[in-house]
Backbone as CSV, one residue per row, in Angstrom:
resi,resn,N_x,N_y,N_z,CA_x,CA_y,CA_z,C_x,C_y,C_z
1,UNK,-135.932,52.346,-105.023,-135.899,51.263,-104.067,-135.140,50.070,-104.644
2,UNK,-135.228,49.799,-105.919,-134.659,48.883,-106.952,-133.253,48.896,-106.273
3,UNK,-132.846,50.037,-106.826,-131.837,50.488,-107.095,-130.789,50.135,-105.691
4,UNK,-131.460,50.419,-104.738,-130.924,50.865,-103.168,-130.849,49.157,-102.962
5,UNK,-131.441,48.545,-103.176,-131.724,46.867,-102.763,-130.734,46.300,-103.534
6,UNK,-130.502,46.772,-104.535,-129.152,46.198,-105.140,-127.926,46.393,-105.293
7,UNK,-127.695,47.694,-104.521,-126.694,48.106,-104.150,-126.118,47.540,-102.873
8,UNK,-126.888,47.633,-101.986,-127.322,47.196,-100.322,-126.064,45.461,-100.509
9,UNK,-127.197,45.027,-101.895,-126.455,43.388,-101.388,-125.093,43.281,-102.080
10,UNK,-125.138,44.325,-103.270,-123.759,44.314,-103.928,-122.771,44.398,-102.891
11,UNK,-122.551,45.492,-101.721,-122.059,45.504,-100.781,-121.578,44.390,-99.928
12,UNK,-122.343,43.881,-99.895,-122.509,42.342,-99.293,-121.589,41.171,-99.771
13,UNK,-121.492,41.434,-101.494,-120.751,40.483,-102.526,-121.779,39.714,-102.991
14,UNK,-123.338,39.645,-102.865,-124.511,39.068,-103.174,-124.586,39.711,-104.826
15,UNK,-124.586,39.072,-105.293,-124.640,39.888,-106.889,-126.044,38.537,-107.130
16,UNK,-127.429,39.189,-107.436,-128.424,38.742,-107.767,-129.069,39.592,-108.335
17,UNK,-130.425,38.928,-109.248,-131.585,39.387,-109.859,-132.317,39.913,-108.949
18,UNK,-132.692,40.695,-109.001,-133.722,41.876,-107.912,-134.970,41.584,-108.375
19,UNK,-136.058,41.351,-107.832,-137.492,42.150,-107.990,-138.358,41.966,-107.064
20,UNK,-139.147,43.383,-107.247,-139.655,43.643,-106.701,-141.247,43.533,-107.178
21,UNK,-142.220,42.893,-106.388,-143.750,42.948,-106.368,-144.086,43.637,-105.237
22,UNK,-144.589,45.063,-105.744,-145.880,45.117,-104.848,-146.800,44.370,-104.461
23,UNK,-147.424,43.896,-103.015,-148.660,43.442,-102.688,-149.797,44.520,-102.242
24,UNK,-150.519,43.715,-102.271,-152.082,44.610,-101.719,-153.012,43.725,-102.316
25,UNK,-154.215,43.690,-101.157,-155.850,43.036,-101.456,-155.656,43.627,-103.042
26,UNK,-155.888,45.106,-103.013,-156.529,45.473,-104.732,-155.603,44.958,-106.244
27,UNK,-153.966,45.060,-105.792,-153.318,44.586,-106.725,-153.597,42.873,-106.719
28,UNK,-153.961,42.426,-105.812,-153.956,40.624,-105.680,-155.283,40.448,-106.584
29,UNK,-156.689,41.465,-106.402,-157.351,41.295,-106.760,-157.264,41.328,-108.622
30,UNK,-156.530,42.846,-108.512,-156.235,43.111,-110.059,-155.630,41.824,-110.807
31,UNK,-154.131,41.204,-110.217,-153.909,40.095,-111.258,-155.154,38.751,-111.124
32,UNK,-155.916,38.689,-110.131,-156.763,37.367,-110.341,-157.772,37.433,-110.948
33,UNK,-158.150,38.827,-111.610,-159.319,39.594,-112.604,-158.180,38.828,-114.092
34,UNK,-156.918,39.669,-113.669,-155.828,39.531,-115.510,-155.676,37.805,-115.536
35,UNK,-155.797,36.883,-114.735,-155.743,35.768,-115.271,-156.961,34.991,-115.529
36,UNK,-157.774,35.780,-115.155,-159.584,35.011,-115.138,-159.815,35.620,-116.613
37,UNK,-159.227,36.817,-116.814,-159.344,37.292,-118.392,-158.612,36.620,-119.358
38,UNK,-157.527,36.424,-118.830,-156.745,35.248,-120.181,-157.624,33.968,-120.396
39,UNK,-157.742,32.991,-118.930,-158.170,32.137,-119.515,-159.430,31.950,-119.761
40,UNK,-160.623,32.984,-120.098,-161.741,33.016,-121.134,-161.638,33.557,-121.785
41,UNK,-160.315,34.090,-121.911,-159.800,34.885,-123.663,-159.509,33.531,-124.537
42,UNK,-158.487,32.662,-123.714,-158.184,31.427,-124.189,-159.462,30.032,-124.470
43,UNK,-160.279,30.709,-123.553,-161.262,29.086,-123.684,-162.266,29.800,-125.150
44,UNK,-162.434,31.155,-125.051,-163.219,31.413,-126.329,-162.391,31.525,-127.695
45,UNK,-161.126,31.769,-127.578,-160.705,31.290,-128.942,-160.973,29.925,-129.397
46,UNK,-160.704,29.204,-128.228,-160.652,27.268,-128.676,-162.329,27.010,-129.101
47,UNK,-162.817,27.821,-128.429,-164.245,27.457,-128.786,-164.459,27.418,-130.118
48,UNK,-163.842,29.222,-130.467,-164.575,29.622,-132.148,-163.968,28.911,-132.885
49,UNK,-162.565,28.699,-132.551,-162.105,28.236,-133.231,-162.718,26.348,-133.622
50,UNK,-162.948,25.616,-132.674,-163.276,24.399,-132.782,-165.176,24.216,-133.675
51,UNK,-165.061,25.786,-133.667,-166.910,26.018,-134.273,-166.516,26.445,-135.949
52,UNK,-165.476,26.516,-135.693,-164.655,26.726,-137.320,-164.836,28.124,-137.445
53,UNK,-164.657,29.182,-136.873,-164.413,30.508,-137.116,-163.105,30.548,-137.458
54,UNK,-163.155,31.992,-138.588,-161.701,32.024,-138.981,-160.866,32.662,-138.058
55,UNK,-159.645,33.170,-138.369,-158.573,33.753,-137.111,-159.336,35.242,-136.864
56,UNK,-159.599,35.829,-138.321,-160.280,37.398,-138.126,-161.487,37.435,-137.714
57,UNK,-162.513,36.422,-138.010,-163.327,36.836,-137.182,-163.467,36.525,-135.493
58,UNK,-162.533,35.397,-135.323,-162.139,35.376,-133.937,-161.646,36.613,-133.405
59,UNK,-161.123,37.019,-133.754,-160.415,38.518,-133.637,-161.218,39.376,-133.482
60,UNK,-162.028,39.374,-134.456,-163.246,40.466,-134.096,-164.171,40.465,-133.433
61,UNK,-164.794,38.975,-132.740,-165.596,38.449,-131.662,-164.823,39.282,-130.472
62,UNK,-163.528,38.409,-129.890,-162.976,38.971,-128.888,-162.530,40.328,-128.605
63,UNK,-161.938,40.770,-129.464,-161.671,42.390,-129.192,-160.566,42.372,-129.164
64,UNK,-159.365,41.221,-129.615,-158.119,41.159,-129.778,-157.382,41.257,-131.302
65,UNK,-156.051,41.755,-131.117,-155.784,41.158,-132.334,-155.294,40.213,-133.039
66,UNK,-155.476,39.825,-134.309,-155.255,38.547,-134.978,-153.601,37.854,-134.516
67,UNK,-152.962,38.646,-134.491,-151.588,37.934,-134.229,-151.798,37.463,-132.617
68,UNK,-152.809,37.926,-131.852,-153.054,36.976,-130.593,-153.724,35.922,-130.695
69,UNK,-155.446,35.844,-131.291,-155.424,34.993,-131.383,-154.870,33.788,-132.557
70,UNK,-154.313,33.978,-133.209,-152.790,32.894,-133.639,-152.323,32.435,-132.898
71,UNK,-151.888,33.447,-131.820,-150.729,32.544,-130.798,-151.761,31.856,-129.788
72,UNK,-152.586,31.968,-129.323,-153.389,31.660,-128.862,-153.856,30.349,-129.163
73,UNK,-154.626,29.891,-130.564,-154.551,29.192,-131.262,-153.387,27.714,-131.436
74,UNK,-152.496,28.400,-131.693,-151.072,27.612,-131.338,-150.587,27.029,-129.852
75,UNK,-151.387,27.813,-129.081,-151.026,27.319,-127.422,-152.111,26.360,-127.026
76,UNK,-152.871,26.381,-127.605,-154.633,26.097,-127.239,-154.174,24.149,-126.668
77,UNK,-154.685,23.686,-125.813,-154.381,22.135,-125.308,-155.073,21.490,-126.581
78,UNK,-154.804,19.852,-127.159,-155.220,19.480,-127.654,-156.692,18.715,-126.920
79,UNK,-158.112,18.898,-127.510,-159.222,17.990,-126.730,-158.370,16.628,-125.776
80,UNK,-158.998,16.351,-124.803,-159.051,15.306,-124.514,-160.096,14.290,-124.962
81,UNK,-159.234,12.998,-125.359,-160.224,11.696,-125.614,-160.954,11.254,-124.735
82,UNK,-161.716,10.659,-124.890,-162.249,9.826,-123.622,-161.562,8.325,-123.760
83,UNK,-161.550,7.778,-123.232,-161.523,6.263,-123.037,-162.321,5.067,-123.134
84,UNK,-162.217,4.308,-123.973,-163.653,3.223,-124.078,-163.282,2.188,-122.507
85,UNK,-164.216,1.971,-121.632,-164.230,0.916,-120.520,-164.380,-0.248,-120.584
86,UNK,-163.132,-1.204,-120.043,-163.366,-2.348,-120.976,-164.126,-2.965,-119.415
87,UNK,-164.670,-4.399,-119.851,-165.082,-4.913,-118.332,-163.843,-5.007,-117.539
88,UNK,-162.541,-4.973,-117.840,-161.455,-5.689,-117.208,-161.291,-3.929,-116.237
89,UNK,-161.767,-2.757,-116.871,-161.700,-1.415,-116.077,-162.032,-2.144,-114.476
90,UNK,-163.576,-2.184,-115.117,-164.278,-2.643,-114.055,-163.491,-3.892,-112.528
91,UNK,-162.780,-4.320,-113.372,-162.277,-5.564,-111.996,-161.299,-4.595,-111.265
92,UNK,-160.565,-3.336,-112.019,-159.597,-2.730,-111.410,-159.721,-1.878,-110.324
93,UNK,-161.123,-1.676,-110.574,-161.933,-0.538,-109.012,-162.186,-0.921,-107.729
């Protein structure tokens, strides 16, 4: 089908990047399972990691391997601060 779709527009003089996604309820469902899994793959590295676990035993908690969570690690957001409220906050509301 790739193949035929890019031929189709070559014809045309359309010379583009092709792709193709399947849809469906079950595939829509499948990637919103694969990104609900990254990001509590991601929030439990930051965790162990912020609990001071090392990279391997992070590794061995999650069920991944060490060169993920590294990169993982390396992607992780820095905490957010909070803000001290000064009274002058207060006049701005």
């Amino acid at each position: 089908m790739h193949d035929d779709l890019t031929q189709g527009l070559s014809l045309m003089g359309v010379t583009a990047q092709v792709t193709i996604t399947p849809a469906s309820p079950e595939l829509d469902r499948l990637r919103r399972a694969e990104a609900a899994y990254e990001t509590a793959l991601a929030d439990a590295v930051t965790a162990l990691t912020t609990q001071g676990s090392t990279v391997r035993d992070t590794a061995a908690a999650t069920g991944v391997p060490v060169a993920r969570v590294t990169a993982l690690q390396v992607r992780a957001p820095t905490p957010l601060t909070r803000r001290k409220h000064t009274p002058r906050d207060s006049l701005n509301r």
